[in-house]
Every structure is written in C-alpha cells, then in structure tokens.
KEGU-968071 format. One line per 10 residues: number of its first residue (from 0); their letters; for each residue x, y, z of C-alpha. Coordinates in nm, 2 decimals, decimal comma. Last residue first. Example, Ala and Ser with C-alpha at 12.3 -4.5 7.8 and 13.67 -1.06 7.14 Angstrom:
! KEGU-968071
1> SA> 1,37:-0,11:0,71  1,23:-0,45:0,78
END
This chain:
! KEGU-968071
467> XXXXXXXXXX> 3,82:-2,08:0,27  3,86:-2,24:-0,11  3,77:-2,00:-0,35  3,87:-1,67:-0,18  4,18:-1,81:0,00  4,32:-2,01:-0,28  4,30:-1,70:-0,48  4,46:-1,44:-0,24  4,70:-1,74:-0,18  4,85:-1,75:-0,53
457> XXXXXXXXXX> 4,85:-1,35:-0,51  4,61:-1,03:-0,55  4,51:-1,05:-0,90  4,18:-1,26:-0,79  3,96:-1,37:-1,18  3,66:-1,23:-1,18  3,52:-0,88:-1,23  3,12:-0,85:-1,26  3,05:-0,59:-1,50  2,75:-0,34:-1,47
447> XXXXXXXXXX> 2,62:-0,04:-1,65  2,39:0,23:-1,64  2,28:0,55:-1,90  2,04:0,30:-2,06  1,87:0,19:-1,73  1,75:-0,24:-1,81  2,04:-0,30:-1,56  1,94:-0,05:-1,29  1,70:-0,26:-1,05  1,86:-0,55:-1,03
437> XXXXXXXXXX> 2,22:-0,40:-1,01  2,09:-0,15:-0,74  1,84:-0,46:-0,54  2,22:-0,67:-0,54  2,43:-0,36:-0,39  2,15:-0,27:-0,18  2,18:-0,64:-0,03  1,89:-0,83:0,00  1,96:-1,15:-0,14  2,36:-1,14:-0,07
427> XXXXXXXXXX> 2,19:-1,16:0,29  2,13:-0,85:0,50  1,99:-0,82:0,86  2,35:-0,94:1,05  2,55:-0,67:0,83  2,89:-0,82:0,75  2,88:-0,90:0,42  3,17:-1,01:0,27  3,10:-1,32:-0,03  2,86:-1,00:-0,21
417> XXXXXXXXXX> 3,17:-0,80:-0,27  3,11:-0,42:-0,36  3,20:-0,13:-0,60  2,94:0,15:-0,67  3,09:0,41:-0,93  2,86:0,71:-0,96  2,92:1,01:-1,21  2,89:1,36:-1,24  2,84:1,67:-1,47  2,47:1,72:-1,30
407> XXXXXXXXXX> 2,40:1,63:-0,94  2,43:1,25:-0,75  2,26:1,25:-0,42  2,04:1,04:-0,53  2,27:0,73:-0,54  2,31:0,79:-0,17  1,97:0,75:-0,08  1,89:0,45:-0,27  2,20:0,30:-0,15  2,06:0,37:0,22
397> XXXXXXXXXX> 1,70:0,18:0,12  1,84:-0,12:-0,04  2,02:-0,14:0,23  2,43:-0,11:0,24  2,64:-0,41:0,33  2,73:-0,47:0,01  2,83:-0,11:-0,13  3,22:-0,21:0,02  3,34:0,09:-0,17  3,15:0,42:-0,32
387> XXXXXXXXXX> 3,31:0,66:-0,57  3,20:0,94:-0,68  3,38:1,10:-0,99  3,22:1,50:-0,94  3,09:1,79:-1,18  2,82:1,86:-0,92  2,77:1,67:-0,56  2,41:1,72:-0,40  2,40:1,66:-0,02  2,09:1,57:0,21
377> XXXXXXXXXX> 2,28:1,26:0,27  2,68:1,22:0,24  2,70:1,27:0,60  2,60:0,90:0,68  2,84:0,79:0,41  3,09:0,87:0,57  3,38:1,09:0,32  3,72:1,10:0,17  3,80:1,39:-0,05  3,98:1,36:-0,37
367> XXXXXXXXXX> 4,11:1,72:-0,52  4,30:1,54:-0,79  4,59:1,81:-0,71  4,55:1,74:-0,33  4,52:1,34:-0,36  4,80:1,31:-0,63  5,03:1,57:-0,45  5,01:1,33:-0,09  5,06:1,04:-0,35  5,37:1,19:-0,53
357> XXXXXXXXXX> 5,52:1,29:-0,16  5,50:0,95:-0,05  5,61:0,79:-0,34  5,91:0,99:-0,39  6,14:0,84:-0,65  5,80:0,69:-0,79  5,78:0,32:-0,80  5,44:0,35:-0,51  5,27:0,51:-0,78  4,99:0,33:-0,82
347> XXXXXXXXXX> 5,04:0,09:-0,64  5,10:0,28:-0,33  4,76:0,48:-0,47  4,55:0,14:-0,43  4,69:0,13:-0,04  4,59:0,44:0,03  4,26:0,35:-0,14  4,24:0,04:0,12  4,33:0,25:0,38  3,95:0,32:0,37
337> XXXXXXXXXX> 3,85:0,24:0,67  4,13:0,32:0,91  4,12:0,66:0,70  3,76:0,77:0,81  3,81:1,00:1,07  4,11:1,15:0,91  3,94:1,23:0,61  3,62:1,41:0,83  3,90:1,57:1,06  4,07:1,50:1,34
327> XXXXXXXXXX> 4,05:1,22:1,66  3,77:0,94:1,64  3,48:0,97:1,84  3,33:1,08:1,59  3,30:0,85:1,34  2,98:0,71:1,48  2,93:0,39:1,22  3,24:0,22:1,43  3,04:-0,06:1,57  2,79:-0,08:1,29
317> XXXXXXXXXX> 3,13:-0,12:1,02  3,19:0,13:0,81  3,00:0,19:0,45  3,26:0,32:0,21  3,31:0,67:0,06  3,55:0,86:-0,17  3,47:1,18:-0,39  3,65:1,26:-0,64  3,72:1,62:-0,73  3,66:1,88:-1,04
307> XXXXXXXXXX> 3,53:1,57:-1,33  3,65:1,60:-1,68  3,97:1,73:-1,67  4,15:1,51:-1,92  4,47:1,44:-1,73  4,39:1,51:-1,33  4,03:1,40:-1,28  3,96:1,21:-1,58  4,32:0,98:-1,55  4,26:1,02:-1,16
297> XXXXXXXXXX> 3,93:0,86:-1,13  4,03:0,61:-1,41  4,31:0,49:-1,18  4,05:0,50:-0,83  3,84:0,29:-1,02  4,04:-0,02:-1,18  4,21:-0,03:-0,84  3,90:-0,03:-0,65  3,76:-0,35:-0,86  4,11:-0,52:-0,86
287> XXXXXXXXXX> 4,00:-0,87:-0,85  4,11:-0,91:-0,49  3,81:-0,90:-0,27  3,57:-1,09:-0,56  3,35:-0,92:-0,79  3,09:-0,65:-0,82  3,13:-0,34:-1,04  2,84:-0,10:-1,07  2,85:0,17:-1,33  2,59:0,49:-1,31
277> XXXXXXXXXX> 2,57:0,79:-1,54  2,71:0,57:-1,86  2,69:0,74:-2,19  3,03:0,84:-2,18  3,14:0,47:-2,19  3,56:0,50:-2,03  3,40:0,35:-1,74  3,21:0,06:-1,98  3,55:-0,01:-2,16  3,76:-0,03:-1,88
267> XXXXXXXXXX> 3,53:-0,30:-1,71  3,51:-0,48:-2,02  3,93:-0,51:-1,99  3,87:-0,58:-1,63  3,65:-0,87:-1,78  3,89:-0,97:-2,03  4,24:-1,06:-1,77  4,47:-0,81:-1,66  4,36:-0,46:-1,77  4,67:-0,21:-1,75
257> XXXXXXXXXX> 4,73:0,04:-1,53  4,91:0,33:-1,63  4,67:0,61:-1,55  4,44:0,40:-1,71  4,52:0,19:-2,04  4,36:-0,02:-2,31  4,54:-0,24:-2,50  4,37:-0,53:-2,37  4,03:-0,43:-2,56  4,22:-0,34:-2,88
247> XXXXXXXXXX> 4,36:-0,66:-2,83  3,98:-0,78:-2,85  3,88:-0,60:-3,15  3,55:-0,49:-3,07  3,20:-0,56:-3,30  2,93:-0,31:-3,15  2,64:-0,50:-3,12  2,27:-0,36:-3,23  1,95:-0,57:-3,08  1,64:-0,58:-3,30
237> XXXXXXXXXX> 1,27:-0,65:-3,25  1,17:-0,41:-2,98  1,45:-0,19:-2,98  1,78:-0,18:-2,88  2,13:-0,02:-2,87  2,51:0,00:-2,80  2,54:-0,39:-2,69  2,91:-0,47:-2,70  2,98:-0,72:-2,90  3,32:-0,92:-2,86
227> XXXXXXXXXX> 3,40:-1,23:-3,06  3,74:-1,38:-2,93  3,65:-1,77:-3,02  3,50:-1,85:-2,66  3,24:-1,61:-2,74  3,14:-1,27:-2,56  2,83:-1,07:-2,57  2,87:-0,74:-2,36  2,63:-0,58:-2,19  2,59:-0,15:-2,21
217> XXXXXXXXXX> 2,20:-0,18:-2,28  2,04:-0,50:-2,18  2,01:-0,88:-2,33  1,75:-1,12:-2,20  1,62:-1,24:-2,49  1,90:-1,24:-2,70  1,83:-1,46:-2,99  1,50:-1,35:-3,01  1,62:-0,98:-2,99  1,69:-1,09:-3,43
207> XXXXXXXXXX> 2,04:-0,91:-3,52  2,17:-0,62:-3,62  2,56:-0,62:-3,65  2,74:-0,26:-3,61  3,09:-0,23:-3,76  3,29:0,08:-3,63  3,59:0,25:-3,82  3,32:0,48:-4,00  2,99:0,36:-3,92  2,94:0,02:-4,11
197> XXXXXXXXXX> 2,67:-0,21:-4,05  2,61:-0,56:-4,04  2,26:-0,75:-4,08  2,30:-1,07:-3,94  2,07:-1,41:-3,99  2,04:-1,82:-3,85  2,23:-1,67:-3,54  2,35:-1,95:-3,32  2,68:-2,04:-3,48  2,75:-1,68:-3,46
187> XXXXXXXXXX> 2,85:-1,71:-3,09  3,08:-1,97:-3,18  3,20:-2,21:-2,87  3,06:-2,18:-2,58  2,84:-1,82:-2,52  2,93:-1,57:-2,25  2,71:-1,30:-2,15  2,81:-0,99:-1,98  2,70:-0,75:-1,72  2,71:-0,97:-1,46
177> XXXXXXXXXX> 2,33:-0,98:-1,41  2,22:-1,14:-1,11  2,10:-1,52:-1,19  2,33:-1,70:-1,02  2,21:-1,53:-0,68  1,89:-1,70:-0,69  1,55:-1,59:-0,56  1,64:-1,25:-0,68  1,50:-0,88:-0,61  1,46:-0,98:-0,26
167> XXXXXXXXXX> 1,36:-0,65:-0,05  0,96:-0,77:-0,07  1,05:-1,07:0,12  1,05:-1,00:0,48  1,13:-1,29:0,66  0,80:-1,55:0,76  0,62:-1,69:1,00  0,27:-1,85:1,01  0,14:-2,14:1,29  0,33:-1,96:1,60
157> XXXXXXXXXX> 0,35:-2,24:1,83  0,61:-2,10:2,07  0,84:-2,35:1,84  0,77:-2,14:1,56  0,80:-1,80:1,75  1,13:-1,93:1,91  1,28:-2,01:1,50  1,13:-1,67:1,34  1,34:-1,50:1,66  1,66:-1,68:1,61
147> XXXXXXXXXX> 1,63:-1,58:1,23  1,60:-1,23:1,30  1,43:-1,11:1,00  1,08:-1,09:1,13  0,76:-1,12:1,01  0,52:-1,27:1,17  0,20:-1,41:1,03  -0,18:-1,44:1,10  -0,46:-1,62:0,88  -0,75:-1,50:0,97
137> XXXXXXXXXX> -1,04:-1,76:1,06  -0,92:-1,84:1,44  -0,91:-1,42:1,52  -0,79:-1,43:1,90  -0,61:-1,73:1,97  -0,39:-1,67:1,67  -0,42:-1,22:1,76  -0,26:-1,36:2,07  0,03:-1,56:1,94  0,09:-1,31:1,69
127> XXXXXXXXXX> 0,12:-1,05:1,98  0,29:-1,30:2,20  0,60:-1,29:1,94  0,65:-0,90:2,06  0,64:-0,99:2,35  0,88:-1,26:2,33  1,13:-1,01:2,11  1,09:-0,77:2,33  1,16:-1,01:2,66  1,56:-1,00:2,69
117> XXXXXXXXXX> 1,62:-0,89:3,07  1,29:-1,10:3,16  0,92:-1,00:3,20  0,83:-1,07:2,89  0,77:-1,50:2,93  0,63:-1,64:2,63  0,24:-1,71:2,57  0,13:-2,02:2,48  -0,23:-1,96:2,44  -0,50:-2,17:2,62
107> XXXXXXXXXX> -0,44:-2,11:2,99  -0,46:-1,76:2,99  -0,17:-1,51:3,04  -0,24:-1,17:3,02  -0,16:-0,90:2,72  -0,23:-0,55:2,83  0,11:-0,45:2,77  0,12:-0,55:2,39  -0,09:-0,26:2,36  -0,14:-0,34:1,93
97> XXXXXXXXXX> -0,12:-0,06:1,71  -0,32:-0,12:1,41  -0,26:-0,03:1,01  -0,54:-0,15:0,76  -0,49:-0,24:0,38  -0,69:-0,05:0,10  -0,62:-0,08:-0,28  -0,74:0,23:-0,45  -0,75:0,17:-0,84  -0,54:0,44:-1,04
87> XXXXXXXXXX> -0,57:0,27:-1,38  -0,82:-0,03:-1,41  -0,55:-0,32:-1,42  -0,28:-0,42:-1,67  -0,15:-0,10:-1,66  -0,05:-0,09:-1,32  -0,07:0,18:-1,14  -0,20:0,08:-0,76  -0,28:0,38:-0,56  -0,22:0,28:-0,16
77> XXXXXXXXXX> -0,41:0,38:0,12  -0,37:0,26:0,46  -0,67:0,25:0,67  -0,72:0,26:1,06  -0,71:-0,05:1,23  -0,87:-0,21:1,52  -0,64:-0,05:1,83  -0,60:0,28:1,61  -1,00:0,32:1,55  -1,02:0,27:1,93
67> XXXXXXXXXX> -0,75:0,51:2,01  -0,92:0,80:1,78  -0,76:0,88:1,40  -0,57:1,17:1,38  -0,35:1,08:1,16  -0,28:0,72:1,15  -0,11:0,70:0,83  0,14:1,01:0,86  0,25:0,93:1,21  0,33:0,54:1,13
57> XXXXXXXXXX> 0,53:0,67:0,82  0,66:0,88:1,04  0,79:0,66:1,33  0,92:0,48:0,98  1,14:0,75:0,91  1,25:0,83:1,26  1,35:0,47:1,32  1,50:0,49:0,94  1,78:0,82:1,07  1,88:0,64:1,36
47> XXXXXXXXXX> 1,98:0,30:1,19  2,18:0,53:0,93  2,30:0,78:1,21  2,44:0,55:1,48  2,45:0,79:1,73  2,11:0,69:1,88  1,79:0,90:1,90  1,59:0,71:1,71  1,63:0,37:1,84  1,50:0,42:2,15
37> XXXXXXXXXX> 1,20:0,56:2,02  1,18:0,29:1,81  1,20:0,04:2,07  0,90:0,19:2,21  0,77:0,17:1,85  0,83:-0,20:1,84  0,69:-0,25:2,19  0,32:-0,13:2,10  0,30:-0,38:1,85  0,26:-0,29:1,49
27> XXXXXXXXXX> 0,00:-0,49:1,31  -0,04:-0,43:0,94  -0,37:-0,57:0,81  -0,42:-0,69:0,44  -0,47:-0,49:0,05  -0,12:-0,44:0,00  0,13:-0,55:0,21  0,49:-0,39:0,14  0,27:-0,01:0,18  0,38:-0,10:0,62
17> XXXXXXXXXX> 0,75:-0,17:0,47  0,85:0,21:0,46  1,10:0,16:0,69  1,26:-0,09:0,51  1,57:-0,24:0,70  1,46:-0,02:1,08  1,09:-0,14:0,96  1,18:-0,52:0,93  1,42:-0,50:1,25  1,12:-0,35:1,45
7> XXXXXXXX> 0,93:-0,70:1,38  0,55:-0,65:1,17  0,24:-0,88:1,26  0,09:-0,93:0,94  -0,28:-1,01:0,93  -0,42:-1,23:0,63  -0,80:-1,23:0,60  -0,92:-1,53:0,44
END
C-alpha cells in the first residue's frame, strides 16, 4: 500500500530536513505551509527564522526545475541508503508534491473544515489529508503534525491516519537515557564469576568479561552500594577495563573551592577534570548544582592552570524574548536577565570576599568570560575556549547540533539542562536536543555524561522539585 505523508509547517520548522524522515513514500507539502514559511522566514526570531529558510531549501533543492504538473504529482527524492546489512549504496526513492490547497472545493462526500476563518491554516491544511483520503482510497494517508490540538481536530474531522513526528525520538522511555553511571545493589563483584586486575603505577585496572556489562560505554562509572567505584577507561569487543577509585579520594576533590556534595557531583568532578573528554553533558534537577559545578571548573582552568583563554556563556532564551535586541546595551548586557543565574553562581563563589563585588567584576574580566545568544553563536568557530551552554533542554535536536559544531581545536563543550523545565510548546523530554545529544554521544569516546541528583538548594528546593 502506498503510504502518503501529509507534512505540518511545525514538523519542518523542528526538523527542517524531515522530507529524507520518509524513505521510500510520498511527501505532501501543502501550498499553505510554505506560505507560512515565507512568513516565517523573515521574522526576528532568528532560530525559527533561520529553519523556514532551511527547509524552503530543502524544498528548492529537491524540486529543481521540475514542471508544475510533475510538482502537483510528485517529483522524486533521492536518498542513498548505507547500511551494511543491505547492497551498499542502494537508491531508495520517495516522491515530494506540492499540493494547491486553494483549489480545494467542498463536495458532499468529504468532510472538509471551514478555511475561510481568522484561524483556518491549520483546517486547510487538515483538508489536504482529507482530500487526498477521498481522493486515493487504496493509499494509506497520514498527517503529521506536532500540534496536539491539531492531530485531535483532524481525527475528529475524520482523518483515518495521524501521527507526531517520530524520527526526533531517540527514546520511547525517559528511564532509559543514559545517566552516565550504573548502580548495582549490594556487591558489584558478587556478579562477576572472573577479574583480571592490573597494576599501572598507583592505578589498578580490572578486566572483566563485556557480558557482564552489556550496555556499558566509555567514561561511565560502575558503582556499588559497598563503595566500589570503576570508572570505565576502555573497551573492546570482549573485555571492559575499570579504573578502581578510592571514593574519599573522589570527595576530596576540589574546584575553585567548591567541594562535591553528594557521589554524583563527585563523578561529575571527575569526568570534567577527564582530559580525554571533548564534550560532557550534565542533566539533573534545577538545584543540584549543575552550573555551579561548571562555572568553578571554568575558572580553576581558565584562571589557575591556563588551559582554556575565555569561557564562553550561553543559554537558550525564552520564544518571546529570542530577539535580544530590543533590549538596551551590549551583547552581555542584552542577555544578563537570562543568565543572572551565573551571576548568581559567582556570589557563591566568592560572595565571602571582603569585596565581592569587585572580586566578581575582576573574576569575569581576568577569566575573560563572555556571555553570548545562542542565535549569534552560529557560523562561529571558538578556539582554545571552556563553552558553556545552560538550560540545553529547550533546544532542538537540530539547533544543539548546530552549536556543538561550532566547537574549534583546544576547546571544550559543557551542555547543562533540566528535562522537568521545558518550556518550548513543540518539544517533549522525548525530543529534546539535550536528550537526542546524550543519545547520540554516549557510545563517543572523547564524551561524557552524569546525571546530578540529589537538590542542594534548600529543604523546600527539594520538596518543591519532587513534590510540585
């Protein structure tokens, strides 16, 4: 059965190369989504502004110059499918059309909603699949849409197939996103039938069987309720190597005269001190001390052992506010209602000093930190530099991607973010950037990942976030 897939403008504004999402069947775009792509293109917001133009040529670069006709019945969309597992390099073909949703009229056997009122895109948009339903009885057709209003109206509008777009979800359960650890009850060792152990100096290596650690990645820990700590420093295809670490050793550890708090900040202090670790994501609850733990290591490298040359600071603002321009003064002063949180990191810091004010105005010159938007942070390339990006969960898969890129030689990329506080309407904890980049970056050898527990705000910082 041929399966048609009638594509929402939300779905190519969140992916906007989600036309190659559907392989081998038809892509319908109706004529109003790219109207409201147009619209879209030119707005201030520059992340939603910047993927309209990016899927407008997608669009562009698929059709070609292929005549109206061929557009109105599809023209092809080719794809080259490497898997190994198949005959290397095999073309699979789908088909893009541009439906004139305009030239839709009503007839007495299709359901069609009203578009003629203040709010009719989306209705017009749901008369294409109700159309191309009347219209092709043996293929199966399907909207896709991640309003959920809008998958509800087509339903009841008698839209047989609807659907979100799925290709984004790296998970089908948030419980099983790495957290950069694993914790076994009781004795760790109590499940290992053999050990080889290894001595390197002051470090002890134990070899054991992958079997027992199917699912194990570079940079994790393996933790026991009797104080074992290994700390996975390599693999192959039959053996996985743990680092044996003294646990006090662990708590001792100390940045810019912070601290860890409970074991898992304590991990996270280990993997940013790891230098074989490009990337480290740290996910956790608001309170846990994720932007504490990196602002303090950004200034012990920055300032003490002068690995890094600044450290740059971004966050994903709110949709409202994502046009900092309107806002008085510089790029930092732009964007210092949004991250008064690192203001508030370096009171902490050194908020006992005789001068506090004047120690953290010398701390932000002498650490050269600069705070930026993340919609100006594309196109560049930042050498020998601590980035730092907060609130990475209401960032798309497609905007993290773009970000992470922008890393250049000599630096590193700290993504912090709180899956319970997204507040971007078209992302779930399922589809969040920050959930694809741990996903997709766990099995990377030069990447790590801890998931901070444990709220080190207050009492009621705790009863909040688990109760509330």
């Amino acid at each position: 059965m041929e399966k048609i897939y009638v594509l929402d403008t939300n779905v190519l504004l969140h992916d906007p190369l989600a036309i190659y999402a559907f392989a081998e069947h038809k892509v319908v775009i109706p004529m109003t989504v790219l109207e409201e792509l147009d619209v879209i293109k030119d707005r201030r917001d520059k992340d939603v502004s910047r993927e309209a133009r990016v899927a407008i040529n997608t669009i562009d670069k698929i059709v070609g110059n292929a005549s109206p006709r061929d557009l109105q019945a599809g023209v092809p969309i080719r794809i080259i499918n490497n898997d190994t597992d198949q005959e290397q390099n095999k073309r699979v073909e789908g088909s893009l059309a541009i439906y004139p949703d305009q030239q839709i009229t009503l007839t007495d056997n299709v359901p069609f909603l009203n578009g003629n009122h203040d709010h009719a895109n989306d209705n017009r948009i749901i008369n294409v699949g109700l159309s191309l339903q009347a219209t092709h009885p043996r293929s199966a057709v399907c909207l896709v849409t991640k309003d959920i209003n809008m998958r509800i109206k087509a339903k009841g509008s008698g839209l047989e197939r609807v659907e979100d777009y799925r290709k984004d979800k790296v998970l089908d359960d948030l419980d099983l996103m790495s957290k950069g650890y694993i914790q076994f009850s009781g004795s760790f060792w109590s499940t290992i039938e053999s050990v080889k152990t290894e001595s390197h100096g002051r470090h002890t290596v134990h070899v054991i069987d992958k079997s027992h650690l199917p699912n194990i990645y570079f940079n994790m820990f393996v933790i026991d309720d009797e104080d074992f700590i290994g700390f996975v420093v390599n693999l192959d295809q039959e053996h996985v190597y743990l680092l044996d670490i003294n646990k006090q050793h662990l708590m001792n550890q100390n940045f810019w005269g912070i601290l860890p708090r409970n074991l898992e900040q304590a991990m996270a202090f280990y993997l940013l001190r790891h230098d074989n670790s490009d990337l480290m994501v740290m996910t956790g609850p608001a309170g846990s001390g994720k932007t504490l733990l990196a602002l303090a290591y950004g200034l012990q490298v920055t300032m003490e052992e002068k690995r890094f040359n600044k450290i740059i600071v971004a966050r994903s603002t709110p949709p409202m506010a994502e046009d900092i321009g309107f806002l008085p003064g510089t790029e930092e002063e732009k964007m210092a209602p949004w991250l008064a949180a690192f203001d508030d990191n370096l009171e902490i810091l050194h908020g006992a000093d005789e001068h506090s004010f004047s120690s953290i105005d010398y701390v932000k010159q002498k650490a050269n930190i600069q705070f930026k938007s993340l919609n100006f942070m594309r196109g560049r390339s930042f050498n020998n530099a601590l980035i730092i990006i907060d609130e990475a969960q209401g960032l798309t898969q497609f905007q993290l991607k773009s970000i992470v890129t922008r890393v250049g030689s000599n630096s590193k990329i700290i993504v912090l973010g709180n899956l319970a506080q997204i507040d971007n309407k078209y992302i779930t904890p399922l589809t969040s950037g920050l959930t694809y980049l741990v996903e997709k970056t766990k099995s990377f050898k030069y990447a790590s990942i801890m998931h901070v527990n444990g709220i080190e705000r207050s009492r009621l910082a705790e009863f909040a976030e688990e109760n509330l």
